[in-house]
VOZAMAR-850889 format. One record per residue: residue in one letter; residue number from 1; x negated, y, z of N, C-alpha, C in turn. Coordinates in nm, 4 decimals. Atoms other than C-alpha are relative to their C-alpha. Example, Ala and Ser with C-alpha at 12.3 -4.5 7.8 and 13.67 -1.06 7.14 Angstrom:
<recs>
+---------+-----+----------+----------+----------+----------+----------+----------+----------+----------+----------+
| residuo | num |      nc1 |      nc2 |      nc3 |     cac1 |     cac2 |     cac3 |      cc1 |      cc2 |      cc3 |
+---------+-----+----------+----------+----------+----------+----------+----------+----------+----------+----------+
|       A |   1 |  -0.0890 |  -0.1190 |   0.0000 |  -1.2300 |  -0.4500 |   0.7800 |  -0.0900 |   0.1200 |   0.0000 |
|       S |   2 |   0.0820 |  -0.1190 |  -0.0060 |  -1.3670 |  -0.1060 |   0.7140 |   0.0770 |   0.1090 |   0.0730 |
+---------+-----+----------+----------+----------+----------+----------+----------+----------+----------+----------+
</recs>
This chain:
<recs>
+---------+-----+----------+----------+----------+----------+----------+----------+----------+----------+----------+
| residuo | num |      nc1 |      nc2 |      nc3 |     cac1 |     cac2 |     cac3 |      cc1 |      cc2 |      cc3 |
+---------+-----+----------+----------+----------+----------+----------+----------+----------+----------+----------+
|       X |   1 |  -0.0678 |   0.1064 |   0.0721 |   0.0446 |   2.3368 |  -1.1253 |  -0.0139 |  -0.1307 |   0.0798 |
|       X |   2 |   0.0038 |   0.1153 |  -0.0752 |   0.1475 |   2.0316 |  -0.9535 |  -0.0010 |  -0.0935 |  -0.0757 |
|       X |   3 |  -0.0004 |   0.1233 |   0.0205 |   0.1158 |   1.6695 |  -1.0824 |   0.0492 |  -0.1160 |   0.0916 |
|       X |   4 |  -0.0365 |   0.0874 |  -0.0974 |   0.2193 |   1.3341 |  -0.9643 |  -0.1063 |  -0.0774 |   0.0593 |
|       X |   5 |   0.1131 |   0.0208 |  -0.0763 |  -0.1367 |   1.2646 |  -0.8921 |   0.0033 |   0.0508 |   0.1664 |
|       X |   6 |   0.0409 |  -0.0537 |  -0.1828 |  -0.1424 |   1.5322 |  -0.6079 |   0.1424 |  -0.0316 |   0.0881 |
|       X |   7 |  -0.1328 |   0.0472 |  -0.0333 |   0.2329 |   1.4324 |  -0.5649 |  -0.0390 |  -0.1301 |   0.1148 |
|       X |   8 |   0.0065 |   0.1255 |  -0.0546 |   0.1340 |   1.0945 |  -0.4869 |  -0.1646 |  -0.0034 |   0.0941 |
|       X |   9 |   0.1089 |   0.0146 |  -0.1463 |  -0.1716 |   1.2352 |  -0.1985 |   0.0330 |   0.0133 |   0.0746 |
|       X |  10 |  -0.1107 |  -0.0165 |  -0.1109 |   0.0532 |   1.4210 |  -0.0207 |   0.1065 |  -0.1274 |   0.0408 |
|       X |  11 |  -0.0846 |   0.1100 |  -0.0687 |   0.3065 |   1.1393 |   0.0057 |  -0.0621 |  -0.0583 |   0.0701 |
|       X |  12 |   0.1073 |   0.0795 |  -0.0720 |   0.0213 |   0.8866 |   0.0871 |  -0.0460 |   0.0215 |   0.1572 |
|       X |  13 |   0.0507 |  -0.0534 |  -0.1040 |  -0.1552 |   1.0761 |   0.3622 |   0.0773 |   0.0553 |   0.1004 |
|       X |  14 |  -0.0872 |  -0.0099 |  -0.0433 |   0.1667 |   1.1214 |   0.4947 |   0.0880 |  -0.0950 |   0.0426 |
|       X |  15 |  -0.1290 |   0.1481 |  -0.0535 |   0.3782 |   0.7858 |   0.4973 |  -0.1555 |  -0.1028 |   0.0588 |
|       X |  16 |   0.0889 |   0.1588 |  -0.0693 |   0.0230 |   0.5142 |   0.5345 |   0.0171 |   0.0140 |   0.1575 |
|       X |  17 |   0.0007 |  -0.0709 |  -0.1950 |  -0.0466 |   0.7019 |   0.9204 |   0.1400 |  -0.0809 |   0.0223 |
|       X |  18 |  -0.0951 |   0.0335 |  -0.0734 |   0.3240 |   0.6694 |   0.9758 |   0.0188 |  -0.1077 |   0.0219 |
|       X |  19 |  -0.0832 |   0.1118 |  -0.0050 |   0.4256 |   0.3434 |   0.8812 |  -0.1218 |  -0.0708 |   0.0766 |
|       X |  20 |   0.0721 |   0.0261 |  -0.0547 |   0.0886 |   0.1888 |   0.9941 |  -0.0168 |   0.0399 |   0.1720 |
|       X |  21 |   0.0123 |   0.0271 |  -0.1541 |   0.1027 |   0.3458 |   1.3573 |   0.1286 |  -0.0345 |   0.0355 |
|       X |  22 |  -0.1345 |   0.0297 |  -0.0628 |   0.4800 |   0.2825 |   1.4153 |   0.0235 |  -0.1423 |  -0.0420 |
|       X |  23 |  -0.0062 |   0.1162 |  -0.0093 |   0.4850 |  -0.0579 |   1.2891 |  -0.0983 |  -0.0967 |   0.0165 |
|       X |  24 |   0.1438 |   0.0861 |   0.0296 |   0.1312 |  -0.1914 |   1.3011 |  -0.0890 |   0.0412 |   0.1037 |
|       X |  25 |   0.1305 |   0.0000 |  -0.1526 |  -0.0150 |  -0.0480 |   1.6226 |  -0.1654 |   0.0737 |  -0.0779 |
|       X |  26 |   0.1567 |  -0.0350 |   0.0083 |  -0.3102 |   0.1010 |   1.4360 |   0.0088 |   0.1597 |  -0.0666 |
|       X |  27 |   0.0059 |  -0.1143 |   0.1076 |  -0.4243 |   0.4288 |   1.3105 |  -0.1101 |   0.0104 |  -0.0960 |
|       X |  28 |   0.0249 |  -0.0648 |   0.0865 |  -0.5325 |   0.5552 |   0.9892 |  -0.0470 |   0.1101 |  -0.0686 |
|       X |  29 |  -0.0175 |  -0.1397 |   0.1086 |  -0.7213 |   0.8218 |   0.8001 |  -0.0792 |   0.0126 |  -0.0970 |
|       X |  30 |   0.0790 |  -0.0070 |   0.1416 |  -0.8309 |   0.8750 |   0.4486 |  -0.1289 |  -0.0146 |  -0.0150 |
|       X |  31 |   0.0760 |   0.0324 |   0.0155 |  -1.1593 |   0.7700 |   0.3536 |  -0.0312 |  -0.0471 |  -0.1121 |
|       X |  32 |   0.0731 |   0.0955 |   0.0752 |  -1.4121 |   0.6577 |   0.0941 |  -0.0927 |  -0.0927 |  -0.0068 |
|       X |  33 |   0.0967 |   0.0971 |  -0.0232 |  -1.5312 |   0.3566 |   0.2535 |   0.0165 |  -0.1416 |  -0.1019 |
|       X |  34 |   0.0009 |   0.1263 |   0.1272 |  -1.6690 |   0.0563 |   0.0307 |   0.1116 |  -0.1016 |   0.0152 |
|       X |  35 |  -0.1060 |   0.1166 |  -0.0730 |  -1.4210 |  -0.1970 |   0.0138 |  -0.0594 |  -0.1627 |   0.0040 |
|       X |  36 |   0.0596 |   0.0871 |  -0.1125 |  -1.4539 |  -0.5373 |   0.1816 |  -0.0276 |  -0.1032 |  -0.1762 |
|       X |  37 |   0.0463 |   0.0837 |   0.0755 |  -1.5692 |  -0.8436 |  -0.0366 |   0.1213 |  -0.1235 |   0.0159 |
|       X |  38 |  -0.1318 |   0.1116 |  -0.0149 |  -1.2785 |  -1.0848 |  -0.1693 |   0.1156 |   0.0389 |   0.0613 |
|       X |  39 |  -0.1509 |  -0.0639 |  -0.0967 |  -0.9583 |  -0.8690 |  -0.0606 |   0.0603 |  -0.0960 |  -0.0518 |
|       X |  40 |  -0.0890 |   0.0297 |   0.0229 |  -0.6717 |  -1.0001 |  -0.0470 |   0.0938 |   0.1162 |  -0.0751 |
|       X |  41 |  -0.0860 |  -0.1186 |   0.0979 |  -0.4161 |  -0.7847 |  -0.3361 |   0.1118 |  -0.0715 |   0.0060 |
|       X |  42 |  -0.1533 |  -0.0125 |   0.0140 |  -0.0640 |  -0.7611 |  -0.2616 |   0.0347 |   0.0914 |  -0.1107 |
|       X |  43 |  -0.1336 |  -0.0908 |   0.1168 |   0.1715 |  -0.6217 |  -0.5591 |   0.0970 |   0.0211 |   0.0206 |
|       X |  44 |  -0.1377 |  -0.0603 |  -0.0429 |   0.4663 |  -0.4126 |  -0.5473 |   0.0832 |   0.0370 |  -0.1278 |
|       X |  45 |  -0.0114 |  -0.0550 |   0.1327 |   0.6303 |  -0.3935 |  -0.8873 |   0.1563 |   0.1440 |   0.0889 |
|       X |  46 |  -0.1244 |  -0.1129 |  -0.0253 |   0.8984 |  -0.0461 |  -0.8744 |   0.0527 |   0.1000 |  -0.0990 |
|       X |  47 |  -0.0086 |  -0.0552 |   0.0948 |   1.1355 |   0.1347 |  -1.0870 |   0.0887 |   0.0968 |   0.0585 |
|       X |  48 |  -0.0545 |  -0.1485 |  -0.0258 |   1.2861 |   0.4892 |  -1.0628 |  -0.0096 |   0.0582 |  -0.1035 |
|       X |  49 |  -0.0064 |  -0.0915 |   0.1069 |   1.2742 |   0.7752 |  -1.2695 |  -0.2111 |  -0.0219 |  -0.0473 |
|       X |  50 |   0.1373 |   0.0129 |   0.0499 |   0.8651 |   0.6287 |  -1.2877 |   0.0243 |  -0.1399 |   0.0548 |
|       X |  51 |  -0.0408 |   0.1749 |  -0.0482 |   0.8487 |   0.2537 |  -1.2985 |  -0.1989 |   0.0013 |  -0.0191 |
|       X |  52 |   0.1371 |   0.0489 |   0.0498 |   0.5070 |   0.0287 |  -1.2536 |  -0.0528 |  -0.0627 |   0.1127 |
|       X |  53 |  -0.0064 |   0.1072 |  -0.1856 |   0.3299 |  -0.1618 |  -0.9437 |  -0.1012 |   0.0734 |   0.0666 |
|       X |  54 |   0.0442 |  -0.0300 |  -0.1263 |   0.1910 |  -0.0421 |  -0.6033 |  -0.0972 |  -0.1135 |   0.0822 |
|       X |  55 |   0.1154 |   0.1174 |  -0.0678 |  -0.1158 |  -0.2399 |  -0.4781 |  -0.0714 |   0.0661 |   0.0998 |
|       X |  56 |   0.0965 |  -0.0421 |  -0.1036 |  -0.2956 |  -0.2647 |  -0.1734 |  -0.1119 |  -0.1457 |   0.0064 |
|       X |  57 |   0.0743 |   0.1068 |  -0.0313 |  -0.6030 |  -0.4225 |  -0.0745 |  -0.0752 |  -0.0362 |   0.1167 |
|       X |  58 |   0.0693 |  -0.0265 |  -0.1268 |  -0.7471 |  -0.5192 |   0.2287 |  -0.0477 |  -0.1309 |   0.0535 |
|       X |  59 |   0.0279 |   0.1586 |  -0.0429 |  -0.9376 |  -0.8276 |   0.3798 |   0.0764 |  -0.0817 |   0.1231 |
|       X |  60 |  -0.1082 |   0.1335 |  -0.0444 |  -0.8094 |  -1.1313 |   0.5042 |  -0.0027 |   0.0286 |   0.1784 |
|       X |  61 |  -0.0412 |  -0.0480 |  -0.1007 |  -0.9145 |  -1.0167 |   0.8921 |   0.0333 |   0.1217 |   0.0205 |
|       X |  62 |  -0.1418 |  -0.1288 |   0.0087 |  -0.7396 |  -0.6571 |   0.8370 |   0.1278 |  -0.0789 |   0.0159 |
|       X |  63 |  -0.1141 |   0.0452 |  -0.0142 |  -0.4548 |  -0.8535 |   0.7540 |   0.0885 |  -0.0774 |   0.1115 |
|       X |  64 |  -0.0086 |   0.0383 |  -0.1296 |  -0.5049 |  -1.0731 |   1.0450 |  -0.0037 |   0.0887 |   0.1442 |
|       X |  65 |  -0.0133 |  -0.0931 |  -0.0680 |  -0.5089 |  -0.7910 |   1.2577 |   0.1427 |   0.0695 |   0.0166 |
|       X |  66 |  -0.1776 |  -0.0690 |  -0.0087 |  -0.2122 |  -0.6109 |   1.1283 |   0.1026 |  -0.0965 |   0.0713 |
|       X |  67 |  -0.0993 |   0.0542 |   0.0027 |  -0.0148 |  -0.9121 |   1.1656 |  -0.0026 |   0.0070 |   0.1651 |
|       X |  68 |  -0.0025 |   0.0453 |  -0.1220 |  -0.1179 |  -0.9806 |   1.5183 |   0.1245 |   0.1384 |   0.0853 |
|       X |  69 |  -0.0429 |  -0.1065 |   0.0010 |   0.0212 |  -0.5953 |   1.5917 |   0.1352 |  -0.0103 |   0.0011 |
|       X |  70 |  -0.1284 |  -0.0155 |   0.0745 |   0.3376 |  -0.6373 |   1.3865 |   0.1065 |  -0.1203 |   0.1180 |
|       X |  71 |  -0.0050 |   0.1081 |   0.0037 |   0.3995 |  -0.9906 |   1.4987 |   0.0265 |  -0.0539 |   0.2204 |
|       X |  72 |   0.0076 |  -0.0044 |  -0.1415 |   0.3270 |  -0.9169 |   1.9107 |  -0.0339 |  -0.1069 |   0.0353 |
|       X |  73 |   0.0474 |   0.0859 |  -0.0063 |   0.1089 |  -1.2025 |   1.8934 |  -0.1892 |  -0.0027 |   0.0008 |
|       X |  74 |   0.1659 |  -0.0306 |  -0.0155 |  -0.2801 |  -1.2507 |   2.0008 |  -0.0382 |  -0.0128 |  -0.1441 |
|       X |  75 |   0.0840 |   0.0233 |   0.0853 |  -0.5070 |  -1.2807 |   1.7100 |  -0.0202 |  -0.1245 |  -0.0523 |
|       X |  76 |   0.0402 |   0.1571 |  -0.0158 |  -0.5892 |  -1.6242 |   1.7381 |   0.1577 |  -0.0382 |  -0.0246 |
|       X |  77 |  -0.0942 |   0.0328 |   0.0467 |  -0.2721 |  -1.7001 |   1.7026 |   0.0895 |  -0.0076 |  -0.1474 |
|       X |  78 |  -0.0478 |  -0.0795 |   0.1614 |  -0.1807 |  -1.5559 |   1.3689 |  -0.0833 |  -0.0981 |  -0.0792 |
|       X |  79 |  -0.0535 |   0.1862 |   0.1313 |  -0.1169 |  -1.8538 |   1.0539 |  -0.0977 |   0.1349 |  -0.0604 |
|       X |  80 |   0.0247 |  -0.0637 |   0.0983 |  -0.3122 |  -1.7577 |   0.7715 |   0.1106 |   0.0458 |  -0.1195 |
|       X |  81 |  -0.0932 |  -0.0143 |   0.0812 |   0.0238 |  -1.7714 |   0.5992 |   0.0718 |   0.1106 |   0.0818 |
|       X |  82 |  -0.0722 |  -0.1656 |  -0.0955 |   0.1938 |  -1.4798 |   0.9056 |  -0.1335 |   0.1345 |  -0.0741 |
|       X |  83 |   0.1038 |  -0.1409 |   0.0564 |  -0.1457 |  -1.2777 |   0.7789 |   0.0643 |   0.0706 |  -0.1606 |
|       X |  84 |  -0.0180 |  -0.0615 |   0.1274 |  -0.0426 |  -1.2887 |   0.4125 |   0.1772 |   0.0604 |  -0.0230 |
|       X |  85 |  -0.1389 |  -0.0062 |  -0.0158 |   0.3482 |  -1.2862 |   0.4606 |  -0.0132 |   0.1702 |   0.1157 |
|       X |  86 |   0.0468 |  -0.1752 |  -0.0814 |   0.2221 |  -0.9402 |   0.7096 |  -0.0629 |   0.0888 |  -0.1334 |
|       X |  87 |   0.0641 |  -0.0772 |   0.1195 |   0.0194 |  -0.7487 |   0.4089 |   0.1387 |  -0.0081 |  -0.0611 |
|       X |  88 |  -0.1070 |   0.0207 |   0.1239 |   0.3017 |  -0.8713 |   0.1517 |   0.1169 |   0.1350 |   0.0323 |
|       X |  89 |  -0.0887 |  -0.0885 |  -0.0381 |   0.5303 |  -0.6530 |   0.4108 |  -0.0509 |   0.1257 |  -0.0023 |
|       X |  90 |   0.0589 |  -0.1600 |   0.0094 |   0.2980 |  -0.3613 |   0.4651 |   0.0238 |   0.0404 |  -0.1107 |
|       X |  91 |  -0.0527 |  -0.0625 |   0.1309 |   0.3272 |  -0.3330 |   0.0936 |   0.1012 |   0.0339 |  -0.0343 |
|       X |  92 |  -0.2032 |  -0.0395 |  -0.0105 |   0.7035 |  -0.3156 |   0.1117 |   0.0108 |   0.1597 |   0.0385 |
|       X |  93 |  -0.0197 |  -0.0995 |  -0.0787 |   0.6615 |  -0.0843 |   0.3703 |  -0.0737 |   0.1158 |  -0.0743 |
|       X |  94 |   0.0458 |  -0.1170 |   0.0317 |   0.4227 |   0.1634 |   0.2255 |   0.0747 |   0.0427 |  -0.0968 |
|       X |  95 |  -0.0545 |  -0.0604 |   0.1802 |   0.5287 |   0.1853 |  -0.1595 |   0.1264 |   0.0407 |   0.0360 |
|       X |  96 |  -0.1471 |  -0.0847 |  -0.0182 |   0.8763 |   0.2229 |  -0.0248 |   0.0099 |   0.1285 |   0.1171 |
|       X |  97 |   0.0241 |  -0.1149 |  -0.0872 |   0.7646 |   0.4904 |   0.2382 |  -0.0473 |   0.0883 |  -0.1136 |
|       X |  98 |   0.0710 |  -0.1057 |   0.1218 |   0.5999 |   0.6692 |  -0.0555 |   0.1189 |   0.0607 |  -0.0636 |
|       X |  99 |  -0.1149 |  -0.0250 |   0.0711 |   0.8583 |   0.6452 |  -0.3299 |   0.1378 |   0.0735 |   0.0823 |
|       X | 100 |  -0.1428 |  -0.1341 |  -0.0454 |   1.1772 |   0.7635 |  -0.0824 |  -0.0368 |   0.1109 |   0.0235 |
|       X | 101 |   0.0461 |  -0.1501 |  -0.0403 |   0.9670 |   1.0655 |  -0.0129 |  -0.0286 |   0.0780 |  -0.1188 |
|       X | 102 |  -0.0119 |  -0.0288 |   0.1296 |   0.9405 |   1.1110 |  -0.3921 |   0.1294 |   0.0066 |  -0.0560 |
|       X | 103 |  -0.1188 |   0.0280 |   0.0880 |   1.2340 |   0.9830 |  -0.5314 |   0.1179 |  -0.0029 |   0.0754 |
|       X | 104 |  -0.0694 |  -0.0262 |  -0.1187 |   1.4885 |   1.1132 |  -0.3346 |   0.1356 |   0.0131 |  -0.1057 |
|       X | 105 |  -0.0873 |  -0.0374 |   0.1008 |   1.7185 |   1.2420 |  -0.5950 |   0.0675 |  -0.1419 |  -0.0818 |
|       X | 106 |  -0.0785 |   0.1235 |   0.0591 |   1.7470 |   0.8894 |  -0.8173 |   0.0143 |  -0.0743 |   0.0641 |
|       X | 107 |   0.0734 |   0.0825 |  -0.1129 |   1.6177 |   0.6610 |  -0.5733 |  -0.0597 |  -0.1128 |  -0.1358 |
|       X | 108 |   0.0972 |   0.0781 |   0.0625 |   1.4274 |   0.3387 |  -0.6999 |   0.0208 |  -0.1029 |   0.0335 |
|       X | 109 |  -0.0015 |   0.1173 |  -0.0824 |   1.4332 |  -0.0156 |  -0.6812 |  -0.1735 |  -0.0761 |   0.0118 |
|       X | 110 |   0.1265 |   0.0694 |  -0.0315 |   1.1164 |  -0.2658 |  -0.5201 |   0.0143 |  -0.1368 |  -0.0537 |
|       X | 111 |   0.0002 |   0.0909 |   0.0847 |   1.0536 |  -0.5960 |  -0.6800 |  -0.0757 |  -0.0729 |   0.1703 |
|       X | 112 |   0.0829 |   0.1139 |  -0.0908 |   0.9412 |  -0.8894 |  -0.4144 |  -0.1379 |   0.0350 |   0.0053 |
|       X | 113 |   0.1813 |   0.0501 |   0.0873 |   0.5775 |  -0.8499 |  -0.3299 |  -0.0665 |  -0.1234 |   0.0168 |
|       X | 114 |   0.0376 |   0.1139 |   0.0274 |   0.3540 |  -1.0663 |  -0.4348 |  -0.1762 |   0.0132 |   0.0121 |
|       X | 115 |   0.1203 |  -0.0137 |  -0.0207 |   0.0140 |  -1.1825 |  -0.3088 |  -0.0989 |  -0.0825 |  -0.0966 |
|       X | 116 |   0.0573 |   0.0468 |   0.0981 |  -0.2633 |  -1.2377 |  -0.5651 |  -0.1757 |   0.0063 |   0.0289 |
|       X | 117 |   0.1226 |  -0.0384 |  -0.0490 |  -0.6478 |  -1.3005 |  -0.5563 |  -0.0413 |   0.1338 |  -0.1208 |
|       X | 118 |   0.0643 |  -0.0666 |   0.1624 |  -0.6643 |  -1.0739 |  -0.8892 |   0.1087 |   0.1167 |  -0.0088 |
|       X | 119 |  -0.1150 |  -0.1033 |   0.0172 |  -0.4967 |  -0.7071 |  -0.8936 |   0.0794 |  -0.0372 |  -0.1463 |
|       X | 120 |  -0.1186 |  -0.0503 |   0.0707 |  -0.2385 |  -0.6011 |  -1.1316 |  -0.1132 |   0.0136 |  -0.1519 |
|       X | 121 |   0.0577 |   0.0251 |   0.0986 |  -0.3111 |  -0.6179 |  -1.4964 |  -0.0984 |   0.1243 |  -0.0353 |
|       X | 122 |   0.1347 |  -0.1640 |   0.0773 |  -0.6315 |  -0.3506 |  -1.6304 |   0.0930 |   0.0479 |  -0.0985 |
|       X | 123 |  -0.0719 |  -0.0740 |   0.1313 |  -0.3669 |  -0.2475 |  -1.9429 |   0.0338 |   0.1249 |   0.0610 |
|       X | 124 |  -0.0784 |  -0.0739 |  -0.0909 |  -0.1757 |  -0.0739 |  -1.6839 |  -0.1170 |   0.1114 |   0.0567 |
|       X | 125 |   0.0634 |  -0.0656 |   0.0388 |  -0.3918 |   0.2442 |  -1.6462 |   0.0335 |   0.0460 |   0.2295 |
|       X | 126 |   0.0083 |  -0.0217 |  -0.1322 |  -0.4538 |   0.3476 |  -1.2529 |  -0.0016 |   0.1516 |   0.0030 |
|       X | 127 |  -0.0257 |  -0.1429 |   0.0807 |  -0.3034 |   0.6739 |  -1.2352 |  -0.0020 |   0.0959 |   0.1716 |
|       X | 128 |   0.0618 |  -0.0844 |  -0.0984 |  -0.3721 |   0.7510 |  -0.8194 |  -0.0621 |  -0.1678 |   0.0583 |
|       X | 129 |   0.0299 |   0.0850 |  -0.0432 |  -0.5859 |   0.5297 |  -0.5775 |  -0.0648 |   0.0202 |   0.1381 |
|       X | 130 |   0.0458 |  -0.0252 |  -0.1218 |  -0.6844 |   0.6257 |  -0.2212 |  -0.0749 |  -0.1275 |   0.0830 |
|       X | 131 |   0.0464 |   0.1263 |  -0.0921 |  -0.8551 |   0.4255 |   0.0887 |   0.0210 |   0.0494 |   0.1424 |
|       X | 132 |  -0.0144 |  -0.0230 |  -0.1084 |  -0.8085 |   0.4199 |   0.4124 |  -0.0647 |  -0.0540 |   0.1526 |
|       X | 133 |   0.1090 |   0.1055 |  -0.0811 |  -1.0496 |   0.3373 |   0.7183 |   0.1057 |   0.0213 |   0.1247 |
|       X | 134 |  -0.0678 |   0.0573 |  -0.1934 |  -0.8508 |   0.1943 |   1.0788 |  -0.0294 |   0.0361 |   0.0609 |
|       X | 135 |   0.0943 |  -0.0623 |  -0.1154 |  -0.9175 |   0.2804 |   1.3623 |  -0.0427 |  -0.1392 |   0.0844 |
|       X | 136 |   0.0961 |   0.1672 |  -0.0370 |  -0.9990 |  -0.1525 |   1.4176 |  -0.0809 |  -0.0348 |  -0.0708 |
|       X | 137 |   0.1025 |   0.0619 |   0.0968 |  -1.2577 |  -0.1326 |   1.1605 |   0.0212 |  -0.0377 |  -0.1113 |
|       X | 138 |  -0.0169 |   0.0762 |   0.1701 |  -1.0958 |  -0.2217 |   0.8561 |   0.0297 |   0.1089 |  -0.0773 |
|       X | 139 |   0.0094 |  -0.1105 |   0.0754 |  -1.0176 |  -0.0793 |   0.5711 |   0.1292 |  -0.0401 |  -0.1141 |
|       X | 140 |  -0.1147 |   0.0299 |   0.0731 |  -0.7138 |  -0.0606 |   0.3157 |   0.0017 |   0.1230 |  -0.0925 |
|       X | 141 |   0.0260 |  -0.1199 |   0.0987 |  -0.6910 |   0.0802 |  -0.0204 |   0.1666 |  -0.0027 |  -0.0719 |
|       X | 142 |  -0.1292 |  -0.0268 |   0.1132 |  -0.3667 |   0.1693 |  -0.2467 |  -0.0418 |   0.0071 |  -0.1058 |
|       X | 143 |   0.0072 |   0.0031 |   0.1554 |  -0.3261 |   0.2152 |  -0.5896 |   0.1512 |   0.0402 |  -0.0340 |
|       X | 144 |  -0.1245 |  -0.0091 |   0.0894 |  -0.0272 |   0.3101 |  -0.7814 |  -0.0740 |  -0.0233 |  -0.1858 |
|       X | 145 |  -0.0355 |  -0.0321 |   0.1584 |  -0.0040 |   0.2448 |  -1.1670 |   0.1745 |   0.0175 |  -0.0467 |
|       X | 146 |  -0.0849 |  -0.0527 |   0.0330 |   0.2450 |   0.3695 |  -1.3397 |   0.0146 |  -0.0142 |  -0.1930 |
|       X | 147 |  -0.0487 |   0.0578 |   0.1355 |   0.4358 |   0.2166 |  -1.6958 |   0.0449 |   0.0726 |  -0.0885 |
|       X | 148 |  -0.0378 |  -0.0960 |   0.0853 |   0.6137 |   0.4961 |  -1.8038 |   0.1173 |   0.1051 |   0.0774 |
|       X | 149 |  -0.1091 |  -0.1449 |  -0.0944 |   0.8337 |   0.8102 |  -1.7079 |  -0.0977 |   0.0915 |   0.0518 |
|       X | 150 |   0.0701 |  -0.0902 |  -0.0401 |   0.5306 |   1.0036 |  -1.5965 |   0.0519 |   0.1440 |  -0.0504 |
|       X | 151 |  -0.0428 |  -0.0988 |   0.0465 |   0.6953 |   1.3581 |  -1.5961 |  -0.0888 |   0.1014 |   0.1281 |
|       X | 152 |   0.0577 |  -0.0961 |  -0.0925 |   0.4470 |   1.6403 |  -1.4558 |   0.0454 |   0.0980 |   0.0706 |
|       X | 153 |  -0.0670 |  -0.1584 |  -0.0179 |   0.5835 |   1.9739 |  -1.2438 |  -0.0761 |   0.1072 |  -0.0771 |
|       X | 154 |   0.0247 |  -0.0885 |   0.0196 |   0.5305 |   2.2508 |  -1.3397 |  -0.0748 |   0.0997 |   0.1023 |
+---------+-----+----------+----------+----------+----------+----------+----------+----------+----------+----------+
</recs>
């Protein structure tokens, strides 16, 4: 019996790698390392045949890292505003690397993301959540919640 739990590992462990080494210069692989102190939380609100928001979290030099990557710019160089405006995109990029590999059939729309010091509301029930350790030392976690439409396979 499948679920959209294991639905949504396989996607994961499948699109972070990609989109992360083809646009971000770094690699990726699953892990349960602690996460950093004071992330920065991007939100992804999204609706399809399952609506609800897509969060990642990862600290402020992860982010500064990615961007430098993305951005083809040293380190030192990279705005604290290119760091957060970089995450804001990774989040684009993942949740919508996820979802088209899900939702292929309706498709789905993405909502602006949005960077916050404080995830996504606790009501909203955390329904998968992975992590992921770099291969520059950092570390980045996901999350999906999910509002309503949860329909299991069979």
């Amino acid at each position: 019996m499948s679920t959209f739990r294991d639905e949504l590992h396989q996607l994961c462990a499948a699109a972070v790698p990609d989109v992360l080494e083809t646009m971000f210069f770094v690699n990726a692989v699953e892990d349960s390392a602690p996460p950093p102190p004071d992330p920065l939380v991007v939100d992804v609100g999204f609706r399809g045949s399952r609506s609800g928001v897509f969060t990642i979290r990862l600290s402020a030099g992860v982010a500064r890292d990615l961007a430098s990557g993305f951005l083809g710019v040293a380190v030192e160089q990279v705005t604290t505003g290119q760091a957060i405006e970089t995450a804001c995109e990774l989040a684009n990029m993942l949740c919508g690397g996820v979802l088209s590999r899900s939702e292929t059939e309706c498709g789905f729309d993405l909502e602006a993301p949005v960077a916050a010091t404080e995830p996504y509301s606790p009501l909203t029930p955390v329904v998968y959540r992975t992590q992921f350790l770099l291969d520059n030392g950092g570390w980045l976690e996901l999350e999906f919640r999910v509002t309503g439409g949860i329909r299991e396979a069979a």
